[in-house]
Structure formats: structure tokens, C-alpha cells
C-alpha positions as CSV (number, residue, x, y, z in Angstrom):
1,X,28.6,66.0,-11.9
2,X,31.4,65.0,-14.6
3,X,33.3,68.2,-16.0
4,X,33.4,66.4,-19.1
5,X,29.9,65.9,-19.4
6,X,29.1,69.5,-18.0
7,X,31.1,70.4,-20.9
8,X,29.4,68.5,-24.0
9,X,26.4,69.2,-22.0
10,X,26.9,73.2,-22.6
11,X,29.7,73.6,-24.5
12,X,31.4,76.7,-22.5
13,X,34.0,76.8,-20.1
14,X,31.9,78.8,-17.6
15,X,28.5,77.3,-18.0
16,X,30.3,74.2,-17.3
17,X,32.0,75.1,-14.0
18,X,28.6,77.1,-12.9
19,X,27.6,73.3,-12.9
20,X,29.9,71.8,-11.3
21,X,30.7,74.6,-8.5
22,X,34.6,74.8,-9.5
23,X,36.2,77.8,-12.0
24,X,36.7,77.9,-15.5
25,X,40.1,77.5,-15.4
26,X,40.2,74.4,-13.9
27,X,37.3,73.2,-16.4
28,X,39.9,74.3,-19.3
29,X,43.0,72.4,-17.7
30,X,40.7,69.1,-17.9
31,X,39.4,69.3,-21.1
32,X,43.0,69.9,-22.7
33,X,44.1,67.4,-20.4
34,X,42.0,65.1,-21.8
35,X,41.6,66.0,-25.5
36,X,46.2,65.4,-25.4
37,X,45.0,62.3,-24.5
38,X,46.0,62.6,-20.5
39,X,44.3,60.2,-18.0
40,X,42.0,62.6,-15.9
41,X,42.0,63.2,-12.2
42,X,45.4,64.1,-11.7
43,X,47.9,61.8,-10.1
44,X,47.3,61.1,-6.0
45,X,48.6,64.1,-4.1
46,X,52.0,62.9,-1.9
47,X,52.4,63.0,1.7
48,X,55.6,63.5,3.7
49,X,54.7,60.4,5.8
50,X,54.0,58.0,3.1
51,X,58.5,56.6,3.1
52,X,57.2,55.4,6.8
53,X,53.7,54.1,6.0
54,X,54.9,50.6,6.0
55,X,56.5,51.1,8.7
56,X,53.5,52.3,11.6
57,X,51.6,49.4,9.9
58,X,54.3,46.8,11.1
59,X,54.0,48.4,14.5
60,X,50.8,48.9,14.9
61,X,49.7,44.9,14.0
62,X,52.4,44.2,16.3
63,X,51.4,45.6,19.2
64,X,47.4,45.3,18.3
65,X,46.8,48.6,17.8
66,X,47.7,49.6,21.1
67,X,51.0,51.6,20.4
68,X,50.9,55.3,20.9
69,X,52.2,58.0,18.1
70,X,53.8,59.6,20.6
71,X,56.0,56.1,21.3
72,X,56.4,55.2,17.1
73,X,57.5,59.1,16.2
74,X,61.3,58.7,17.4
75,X,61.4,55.0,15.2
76,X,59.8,57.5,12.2
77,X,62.4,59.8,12.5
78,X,65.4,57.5,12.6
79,X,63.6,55.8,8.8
80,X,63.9,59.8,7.7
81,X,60.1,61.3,8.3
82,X,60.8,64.5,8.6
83,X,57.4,66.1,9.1
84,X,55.1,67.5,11.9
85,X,54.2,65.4,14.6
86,X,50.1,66.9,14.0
87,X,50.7,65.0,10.9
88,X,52.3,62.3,12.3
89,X,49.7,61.3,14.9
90,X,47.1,61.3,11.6
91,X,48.7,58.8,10.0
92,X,49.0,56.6,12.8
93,X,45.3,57.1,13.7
94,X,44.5,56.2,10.1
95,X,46.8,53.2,10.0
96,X,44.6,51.8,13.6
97,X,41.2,52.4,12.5
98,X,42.5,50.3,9.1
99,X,43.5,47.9,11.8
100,X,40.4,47.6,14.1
101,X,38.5,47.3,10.8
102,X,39.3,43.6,10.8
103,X,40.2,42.9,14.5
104,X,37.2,43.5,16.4
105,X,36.6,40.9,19.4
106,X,33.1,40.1,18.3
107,X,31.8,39.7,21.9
108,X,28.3,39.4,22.5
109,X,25.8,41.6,25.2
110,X,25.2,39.5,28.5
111,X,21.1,38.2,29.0
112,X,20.0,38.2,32.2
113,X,16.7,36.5,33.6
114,X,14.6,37.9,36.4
115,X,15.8,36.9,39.9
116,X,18.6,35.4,38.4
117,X,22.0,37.5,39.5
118,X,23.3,40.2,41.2
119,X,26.4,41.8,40.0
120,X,28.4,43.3,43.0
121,X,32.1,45.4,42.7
122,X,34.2,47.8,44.4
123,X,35.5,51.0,43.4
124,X,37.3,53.8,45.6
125,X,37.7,57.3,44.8
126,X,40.3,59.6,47.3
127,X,40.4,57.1,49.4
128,X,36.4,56.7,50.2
129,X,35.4,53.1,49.4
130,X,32.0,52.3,47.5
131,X,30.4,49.4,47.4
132,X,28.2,48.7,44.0
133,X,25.6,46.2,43.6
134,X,23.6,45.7,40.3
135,X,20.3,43.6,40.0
136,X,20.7,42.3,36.0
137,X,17.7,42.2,34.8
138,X,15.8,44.6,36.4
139,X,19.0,47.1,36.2
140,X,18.3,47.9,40.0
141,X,21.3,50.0,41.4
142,X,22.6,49.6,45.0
143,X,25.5,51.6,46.3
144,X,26.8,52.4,49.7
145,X,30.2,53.9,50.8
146,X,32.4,52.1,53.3
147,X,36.0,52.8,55.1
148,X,37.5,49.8,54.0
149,X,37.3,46.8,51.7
150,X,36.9,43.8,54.0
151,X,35.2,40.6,54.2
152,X,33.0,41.5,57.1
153,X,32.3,45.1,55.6
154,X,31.8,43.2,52.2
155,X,29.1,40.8,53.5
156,X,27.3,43.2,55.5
157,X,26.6,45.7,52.6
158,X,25.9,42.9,50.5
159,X,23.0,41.4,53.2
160,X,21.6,45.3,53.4
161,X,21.5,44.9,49.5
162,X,19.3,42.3,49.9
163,X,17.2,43.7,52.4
164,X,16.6,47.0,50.2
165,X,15.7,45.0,46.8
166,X,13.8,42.5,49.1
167,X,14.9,38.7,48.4
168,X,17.8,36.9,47.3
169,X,19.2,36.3,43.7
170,X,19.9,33.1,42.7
171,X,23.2,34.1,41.8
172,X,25.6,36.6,43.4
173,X,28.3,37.5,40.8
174,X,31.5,39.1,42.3
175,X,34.8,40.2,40.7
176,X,38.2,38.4,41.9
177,X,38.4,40.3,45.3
178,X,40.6,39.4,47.5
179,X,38.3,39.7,50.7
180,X,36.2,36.5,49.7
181,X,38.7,34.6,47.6
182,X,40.4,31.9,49.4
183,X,42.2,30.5,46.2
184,X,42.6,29.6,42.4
185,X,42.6,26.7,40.8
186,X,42.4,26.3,37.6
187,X,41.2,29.6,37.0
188,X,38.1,28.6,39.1
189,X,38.2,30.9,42.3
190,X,37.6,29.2,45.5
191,X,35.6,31.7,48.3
192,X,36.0,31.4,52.0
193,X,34.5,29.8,54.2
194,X,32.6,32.9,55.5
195,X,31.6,33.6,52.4
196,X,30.5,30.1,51.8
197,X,28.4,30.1,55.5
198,X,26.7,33.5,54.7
199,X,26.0,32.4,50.7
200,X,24.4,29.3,52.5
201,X,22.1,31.0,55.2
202,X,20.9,33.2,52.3
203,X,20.5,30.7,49.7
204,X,22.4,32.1,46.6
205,X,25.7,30.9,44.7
206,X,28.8,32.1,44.8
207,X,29.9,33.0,41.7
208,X,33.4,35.3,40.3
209,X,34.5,36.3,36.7
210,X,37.4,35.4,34.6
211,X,39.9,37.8,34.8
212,X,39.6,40.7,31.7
213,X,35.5,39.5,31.2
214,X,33.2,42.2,30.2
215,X,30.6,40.0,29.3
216,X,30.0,39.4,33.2
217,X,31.6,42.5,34.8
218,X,30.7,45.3,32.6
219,X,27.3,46.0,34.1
220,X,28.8,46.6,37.6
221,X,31.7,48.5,35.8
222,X,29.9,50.8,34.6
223,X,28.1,51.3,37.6
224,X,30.9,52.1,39.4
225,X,31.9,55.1,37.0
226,X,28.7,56.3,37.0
227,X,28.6,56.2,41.3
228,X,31.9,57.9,41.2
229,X,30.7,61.3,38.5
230,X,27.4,61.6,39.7
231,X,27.4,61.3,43.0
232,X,31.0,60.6,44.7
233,X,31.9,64.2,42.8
234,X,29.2,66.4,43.1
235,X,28.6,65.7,46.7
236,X,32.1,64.7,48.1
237,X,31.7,62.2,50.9
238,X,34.0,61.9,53.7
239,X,34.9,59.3,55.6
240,X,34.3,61.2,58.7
241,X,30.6,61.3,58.4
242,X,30.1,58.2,57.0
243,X,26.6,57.9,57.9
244,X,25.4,61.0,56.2
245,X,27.8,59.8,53.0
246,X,25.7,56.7,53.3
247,X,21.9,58.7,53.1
248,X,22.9,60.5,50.3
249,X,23.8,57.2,49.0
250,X,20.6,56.1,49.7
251,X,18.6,59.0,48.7
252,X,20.8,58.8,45.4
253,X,19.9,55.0,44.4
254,X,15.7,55.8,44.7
255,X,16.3,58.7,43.0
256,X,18.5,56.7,39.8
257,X,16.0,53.9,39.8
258,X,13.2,55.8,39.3
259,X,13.9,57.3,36.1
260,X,14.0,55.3,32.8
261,X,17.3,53.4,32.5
262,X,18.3,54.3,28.7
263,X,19.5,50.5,28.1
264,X,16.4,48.8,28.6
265,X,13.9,51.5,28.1
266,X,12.5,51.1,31.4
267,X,12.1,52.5,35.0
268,X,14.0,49.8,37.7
269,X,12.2,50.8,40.0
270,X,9.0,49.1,38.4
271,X,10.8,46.6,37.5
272,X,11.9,45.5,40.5
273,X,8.0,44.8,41.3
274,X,8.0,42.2,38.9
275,X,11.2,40.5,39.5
276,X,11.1,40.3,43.3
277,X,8.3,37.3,43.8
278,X,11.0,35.5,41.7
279,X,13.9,36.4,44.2
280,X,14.5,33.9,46.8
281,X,12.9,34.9,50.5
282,X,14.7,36.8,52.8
283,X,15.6,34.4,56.0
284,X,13.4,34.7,59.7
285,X,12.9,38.7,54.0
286,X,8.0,44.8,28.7
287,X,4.9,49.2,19.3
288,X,3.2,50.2,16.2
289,X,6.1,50.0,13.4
290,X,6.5,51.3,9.8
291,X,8.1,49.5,6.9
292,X,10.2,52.6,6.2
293,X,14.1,51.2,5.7
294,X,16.3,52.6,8.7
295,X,20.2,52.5,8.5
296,X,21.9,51.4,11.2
297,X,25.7,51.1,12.3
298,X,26.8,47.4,13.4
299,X,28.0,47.6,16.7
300,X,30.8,45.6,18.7
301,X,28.1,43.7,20.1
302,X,27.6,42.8,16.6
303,X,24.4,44.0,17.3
304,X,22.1,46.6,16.1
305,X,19.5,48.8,17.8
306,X,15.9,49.3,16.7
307,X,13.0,50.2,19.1
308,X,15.7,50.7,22.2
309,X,16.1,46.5,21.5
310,X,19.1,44.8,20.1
311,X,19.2,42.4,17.2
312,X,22.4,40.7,16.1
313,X,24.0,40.3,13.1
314,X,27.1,38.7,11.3
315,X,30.3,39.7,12.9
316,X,32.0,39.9,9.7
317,X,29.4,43.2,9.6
318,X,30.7,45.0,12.4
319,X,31.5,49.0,12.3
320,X,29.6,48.6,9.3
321,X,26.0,50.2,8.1
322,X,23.0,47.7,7.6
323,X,19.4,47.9,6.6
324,X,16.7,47.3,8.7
325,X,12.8,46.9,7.5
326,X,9.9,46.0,10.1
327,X,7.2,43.7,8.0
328,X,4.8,41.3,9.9
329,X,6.1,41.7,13.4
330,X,9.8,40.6,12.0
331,X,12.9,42.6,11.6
332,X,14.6,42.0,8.8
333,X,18.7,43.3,8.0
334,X,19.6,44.0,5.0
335,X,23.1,44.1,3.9
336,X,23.0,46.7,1.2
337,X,26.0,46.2,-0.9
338,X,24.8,42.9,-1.7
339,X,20.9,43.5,-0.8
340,X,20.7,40.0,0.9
341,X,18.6,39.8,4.2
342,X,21.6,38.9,6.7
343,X,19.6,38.3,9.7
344,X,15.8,38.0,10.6
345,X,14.6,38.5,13.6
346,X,11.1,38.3,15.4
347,X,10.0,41.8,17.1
348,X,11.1,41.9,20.4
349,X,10.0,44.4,23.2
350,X,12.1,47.5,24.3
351,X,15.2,46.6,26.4
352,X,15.0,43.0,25.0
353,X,18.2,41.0,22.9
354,X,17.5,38.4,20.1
355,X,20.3,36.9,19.6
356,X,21.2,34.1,16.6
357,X,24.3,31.7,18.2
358,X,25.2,31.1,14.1
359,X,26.2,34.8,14.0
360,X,29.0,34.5,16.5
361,X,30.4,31.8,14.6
362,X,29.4,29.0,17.0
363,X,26.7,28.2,19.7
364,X,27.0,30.0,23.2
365,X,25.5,30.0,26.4
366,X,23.3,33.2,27.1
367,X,25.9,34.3,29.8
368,X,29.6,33.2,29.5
369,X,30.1,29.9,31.2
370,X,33.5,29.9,33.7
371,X,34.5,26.2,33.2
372,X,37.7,25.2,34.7
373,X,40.8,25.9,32.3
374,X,43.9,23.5,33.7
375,X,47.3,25.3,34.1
376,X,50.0,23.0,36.1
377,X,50.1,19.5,35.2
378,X,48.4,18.2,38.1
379,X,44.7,19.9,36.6
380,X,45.5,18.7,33.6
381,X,45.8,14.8,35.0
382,X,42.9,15.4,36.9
383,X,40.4,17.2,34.2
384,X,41.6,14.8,32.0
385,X,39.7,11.9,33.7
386,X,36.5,13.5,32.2
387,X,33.3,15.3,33.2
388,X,33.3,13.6,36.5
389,X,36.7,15.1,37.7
390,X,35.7,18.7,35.8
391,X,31.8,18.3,38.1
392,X,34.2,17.1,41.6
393,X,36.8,20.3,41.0
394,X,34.0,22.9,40.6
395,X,31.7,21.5,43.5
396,X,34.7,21.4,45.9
397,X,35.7,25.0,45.0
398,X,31.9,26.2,45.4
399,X,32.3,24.2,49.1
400,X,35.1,25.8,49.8
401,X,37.7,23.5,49.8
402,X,40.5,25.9,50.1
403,X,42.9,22.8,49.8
404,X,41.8,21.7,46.6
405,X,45.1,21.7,44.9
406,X,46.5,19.4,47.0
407,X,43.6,17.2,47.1
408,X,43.9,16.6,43.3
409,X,47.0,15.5,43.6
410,X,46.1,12.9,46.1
411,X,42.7,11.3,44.0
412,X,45.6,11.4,41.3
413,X,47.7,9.2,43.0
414,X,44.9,6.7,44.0
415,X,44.5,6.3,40.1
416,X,47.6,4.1,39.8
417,X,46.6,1.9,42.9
418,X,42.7,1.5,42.0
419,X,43.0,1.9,38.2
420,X,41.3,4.9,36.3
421,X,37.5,3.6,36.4
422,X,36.7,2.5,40.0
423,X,37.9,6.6,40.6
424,X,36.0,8.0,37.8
425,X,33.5,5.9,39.8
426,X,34.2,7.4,42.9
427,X,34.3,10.5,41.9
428,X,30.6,10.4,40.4
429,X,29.7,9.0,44.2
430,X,31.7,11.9,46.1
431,X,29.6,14.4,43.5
432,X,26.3,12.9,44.3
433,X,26.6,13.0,48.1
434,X,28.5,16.3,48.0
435,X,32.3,15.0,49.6
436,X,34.3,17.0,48.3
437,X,38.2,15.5,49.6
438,X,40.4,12.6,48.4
439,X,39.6,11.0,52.0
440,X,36.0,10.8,50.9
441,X,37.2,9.1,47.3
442,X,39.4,6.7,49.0
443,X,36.7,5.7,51.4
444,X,34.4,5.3,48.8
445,X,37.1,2.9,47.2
446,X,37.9,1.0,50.5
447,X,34.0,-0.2,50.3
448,X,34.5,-1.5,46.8
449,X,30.6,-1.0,45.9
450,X,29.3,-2.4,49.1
451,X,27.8,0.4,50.0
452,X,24.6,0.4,49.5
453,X,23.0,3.0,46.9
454,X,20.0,4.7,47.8
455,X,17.1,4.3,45.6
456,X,13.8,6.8,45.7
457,X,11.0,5.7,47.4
458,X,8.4,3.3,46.0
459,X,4.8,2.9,45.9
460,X,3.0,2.1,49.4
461,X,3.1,-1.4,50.4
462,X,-0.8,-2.3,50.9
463,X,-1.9,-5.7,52.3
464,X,-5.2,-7.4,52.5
465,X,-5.9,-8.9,55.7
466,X,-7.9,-12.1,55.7
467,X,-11.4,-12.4,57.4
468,X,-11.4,-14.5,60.6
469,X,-14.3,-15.4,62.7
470,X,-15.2,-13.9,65.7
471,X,-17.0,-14.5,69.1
472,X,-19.2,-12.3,71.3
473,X,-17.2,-10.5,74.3
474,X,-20.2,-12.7,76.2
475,X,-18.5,-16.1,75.7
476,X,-15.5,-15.3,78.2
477,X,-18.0,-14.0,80.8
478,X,-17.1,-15.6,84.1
479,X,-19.7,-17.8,85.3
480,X,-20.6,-17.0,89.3
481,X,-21.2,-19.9,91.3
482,X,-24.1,-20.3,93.6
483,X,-24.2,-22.8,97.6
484,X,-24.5,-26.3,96.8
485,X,-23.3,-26.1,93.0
486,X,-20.3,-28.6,92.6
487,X,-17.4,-26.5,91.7
């Protein structure tokens, strides 16, 4: 409560701090203060940092927030702080939560589909290597421990993954590793041919992430931390008995996906019973609501949580604290300095994500899409020539073509011989029937359109065949002559 109005209210310097929970003496100093006609509230208490405030708020937009006190306090000293380095370290973690205020990335949770990817990732703790594989949507987890990290090692843990979730993902998304990456180009990763062959006998896509991309990789991430502290620590494999290492790895991944997973509010295991009739076959193999207002805190997902689901929201709202009401099955957010409904959402099950594209400020795919980014001039040319090139450069890197950067560089030089729309031509050929090298364009050239196209099949050709007359089997009898017949 206001002194002053305690005050008037009672008209005793005690009564009046008895109200407010402070002393009579400091009642006294404000009502003199403000009877001489003093402005009230004192003037803001000093700091010793406050001649380098400026200063750690130069730095710290500079670097993005990322610079340590520890780094900063020698630049303080030299612009004449002389306080504690306690102190010190306060201001500068006041100064970068000022700063992440307004900066936040505004990235946006991954949706998954059943049967649609597999996340896969290595990790390696004192010197044991564990392999960790990641069903999305079901949240299945799959780990195993391994001696080393190569392709052959990689491969086979990845066809005993699919033999334990039984089926194949559509999808098998992999971070950059070096064991099944046979190049880059333009930031598209091109696998090996082993990987290629054993993708093909199984029936999935290859897939990698962009470099730094949590909206892909931070499932499997996380499952990798979570492999290491709960089960690499407590029962500390060895490479010596890898077998046994792998049981307990085994006995480990039953025993996590049969409890509830706490982000989708349900138990993988029984999951996993719905999603496998939609994995690919194995070769010769989601609640009775109030209306009461809830507060919740916007999230870097610029997302909030209600019923263990996620609904988003502005980004501009982020680290900030909404309102949510539940009214006809629809979830409506509140923003309640201005009480305007932000965001409305239909009630989704536990575990789900509704997601509004306007809210992240433009339309995105449900999972981030890796399309080729050019880097030397020669991708540039060739992405330049239009969706045709962009669909040729991606197909040949899914094929394998661990040559690709040199074969760009040859359908770029039959551009100035042929002219730039007979090879945008080509190109859409070489796509269709899946020939992925400049050999195959300039064939396709050399015929000049006389090859034929091939056109799907048409209705069946049914003819009417006219009525003839006939003559009994009798008429070419052969007539037996008898003695004394002329012949």
C-alpha cells in the first residue's frame, strides 16, 4: 500500500507503517519529504559497475551473447571498474538475458508421421562407441555399443535396428558421418555406394542434416545424452565384453520404451504397435477440460504446453507469459497485456503439435526441407538453369554419384554448344529415367528428340471378326472307289 495513503488513511506515523510493514521513521522521512515538496521514492540507488554498462552491452551484441565475464572483466578494469568480480559476472548476466530478450532463433519443434523416419547418431564415451537409433514418431529408442565407428559396423547395427522395431522407415535420417558420406556438394551430402546398395535392398532413403540443425538432429541428440547418463555411467561397459555391454543395452531399450515418454505422453512401446503395419517389410521382415484461465511461459519453440500438447504462438511472444482458456474443444491464447486472442487453436491429443505457419513469420514445411544451397560458381551456373538442374543435382547425390562436382561442370559446358533449353530439356529426360551423368545428357542431346517417349498404356484393342460360312467336316471325306468304277 502507498505510505501516503496509509497516512491520511490513519493519520499516525505508526499506524501507518503497521500497514505498510516498514518503521515509523521511515513513514516520517516520506511525509516531510513530500510535504517540502520532494519528489518521493528516493533517487535510483548507484552501482560501481554502472561507468562500464555501456561498455558489456557493446560486447555482448557483438559477440551474440556468447562472451564470458570472465573474458570482458580485464576490458572492465582497463575503462576503471573497480569492483568485485561476484558483481561483475551480475551485470553481465543481466546485460545477456536483456539481449536474448529480443534475439531468440524462433525455431520451430520437428512433426513426425508414423513410419516415416528413423533418426540414427553416434556418440562415444571413454572410448566405447554407441550407436543410437530413434523411431520419430513413435519415440522408439534403439542403442547398441560398438568398437569402432565404421561403415560396415554402421550398417549392420542399423539392419539389427530394423529387425528389433520390425520393418523399414521410409526415411533413415543420419548426421554428416564420415563412414557413409562419400561427398558434398552444395551442401547436399552424397552417401556411398554401400550405403546406397544396402538403402536399396531395404527400401528406405538416405537422408543427412545440415550442419548446426536441431530441428532434424535434436531427437537423436538427446538420445545420445540420455544413453550415455543412464546407462553408459551407471553400468560402465567395456569393450572387452562387448557382448554382455550389448544385453544390457538391449535389456536397457525394453526397459526405456516401456514407460511413458514425458514428450508425447505415451508409452513407445505401444506405440510402436501402431506404427509398424505402416513401416516398410523387412526383406526374405492418441480429455475433459475446464474453462479455468492457465498461464503459460512462451517457449523457444514459440510454443506453449497444455494437456502434455504443444500449441504455437507469435514469436514476437517468446520467454513471455500468455493466457490460455479451453472453450468448445478450442484453445484459445490470450495475450494479457493487450487481452487479444493471439492464437486459436483446435484441441489436439496429448503428445500432439498444432502449429499455425503465419506465426513463424512465413509458410514452412513440417520438417525442414535440405535443398541444395550453391557455394562455388560452378553450382551456382548449374542451379541457376532452374528446378530441373536443382531435381538432376539432388537425384544424382541420392544415386551416389560421388563425381557429381565434376559432372556439373561438364552439362555446363554442353550449354554453350546446345544452347540453354535443349539441356534444361535434357536434364528433365535424364531425371525421368534416373541417369544421373553428363554422358547421359549428352546422349540424350546427340538423339535430338528422336527418341522415342514412352507413353502409358492404352485401352485394349478389341476387334469384331466377321461371320463366314462354313461346311460340314463331311464334304472333304474321301470317296472310296469300288472294281469296275471308272476312276
Amino acid at each position: 500500500m502507498d505510505v501516503l495513503a496509509a497516512y491520511r488513511d490513519v493519520g499516525s506515523y505508526r499506524g501507518a507503517a503497521a500497514i505498510c510493514g516498514t518503521t515509523h521513521k521511515t513513514v516520517k522521512r516520506i511525509v516531510e519529504r513530500h510535504e517540502s515538496g520532494q519528489v518521493s521514492g528516493g533517487k535510483p540507488r548507484e552501482h560501481n559497475y554502472d561507468q562500464v554498462t555501456e561498455l558489456v552491452e557493446a560486447r555482448v551484441a557483438k559477440t551474440f551473447g556468447r562472451i564470458s565475464a570472465k573474458r570482458l572483466l580485464p576490458e572492465a578494469r582497463a575503462a576503471g571498474y573497480a569492483g568485485s568480480p561476484r558483481n561483475f559476472r551480475r551485470l553481465v548476466a543481466e546485460v545477456k538475458q536483456r539481449w536474448r530478450r529480443g534475439h531468440h532463433r524462433g525455431r520451430r519443434p520437428g512433426v513426425w508421421t508414423p513410419g516415416d523416419t528413423l533418426v540414427i547418431d553416434w556418440g562415444v564415451e571413454a572410448g566405447l562407441h554407441v550407436f543410437c537409433a530413434v523411431l520419430s514418431w513413435s519415440r522408439v529408442r534403439f542403442v547398441r555399443f560398438a568398437g569402432d565407428e565404421k561403415a560396415a559396423t554402421t550398417l549392420a547395427l542399423l539392419a539389427e535396428c530394423f529387425e528389433t522395431i520390425g520393418g523399414v522407415p521410409k526415411t533413415v535420417l543420419a548426421d554428416r558421418m564420415g563412414c557413409l558420406k562419400a561427398g558434398v556438394v552444395a551442401d547436399v551430402v552424397v552417401p556411398t555406394a554401400d550405403y546406397v546398395r544396402f538403402a536399396t535392398h531395404y527400401g528406405f532413403r538416405p537422408d543427412f542434416c545440415h550442419g548446426a540443425d536441431p530441428e532434424s538432429k535434436g531427437i537423436v541428440e538427446h538420445l545420445v545424452g540420455y544413453a550415455k547418463r543412464d546407462l553408459l555411467v551407471p553400468s560402465a561397459p567395456s569393450l572387452a565384453d562387448l557382448a554382455g555391454a550389448n544385453t544390457a543395452a538391449a535389456e536397457w531399450c525394453a526397459e526405456v520404451n516401456a514407460v511413458m515418454h514425458s514428450e508425447i505422453c505415451a508409452v513407445p512401446a505401444e506405440r510402436l504397435i501402431t506404427e509398424v503395419p505402416l513401416l516398410g517389410v523387412l526383406p526374405s521382415l492418441r480429455p475433459a477440460l475446464g474453462v479455468k484461465p492457465i498461464s503459460r511461459k512462451v517457449d523457444k519453440l514459440s510454443c506453449v504446453r497444455f494437456g502434455s500438447a504443444r500449441y504455437s504462438v507469435p514469436s514476437r511472444l517468446i520467454g513471455t507469459l500468455v493466457t490460455l482458456t479451453v472453450e468448445d474443444r478450442r484453445v484459445r491464447v490470450i495475450e494479457p497485456a493487450s487481452r487479444q486472442v493471439v492464437a486459436e487453436h483446435p484441441l489436439v491429443a496429448p503428445g500432439e503439435t498444432s502449429i499455425i505457419d503465419a506465426h513463424y513469420g512465413s509458410t514452412r514445411p513440417d520438417k525442414p526441407r535440405r535443398a541444395p544451397r550453391a557455394k562455388t560458381t560452378t553450382e551456382k551456373q548449374f542451379l541457376a538453369l532452374g528446378v530441373e538442374a536443382e531435381e538432376f543435382l539432388t537425384g544424382a547425390a541420392c544415386a551416389g554419384v560421388a563425381s557429381l562436382g565434376r559432372e556439373l561442370g561438364e552439362v555446363l559446358g554442353l550449354v554453350s554448344a546446345h544452347g540453354h533449353e535443349p539441356v534444361i530439356a535434357a536434364l528433365a529426360r535424364a531425371v525421368s529415367f534416373r541417369r544421373w551423368r553428363a554422358d547421359d545428357v549428352r546422349s540424350i542431346l546427340a538423339a535430338a528428340g528422336a527418341a522415342p517417349t514412352p507413353r502409358p498404356a492404352g485401352n485394349a484393342l478389341v476387334l469384331t471378326l466377321p461371320a463366314v460360312p462354313t461346311r460340314p467336316l463331311s464334304d472333304y471325306a474321301i470317296a472310296t472307289l469300288t472294281s469296275g468304277e471308272p476312276s
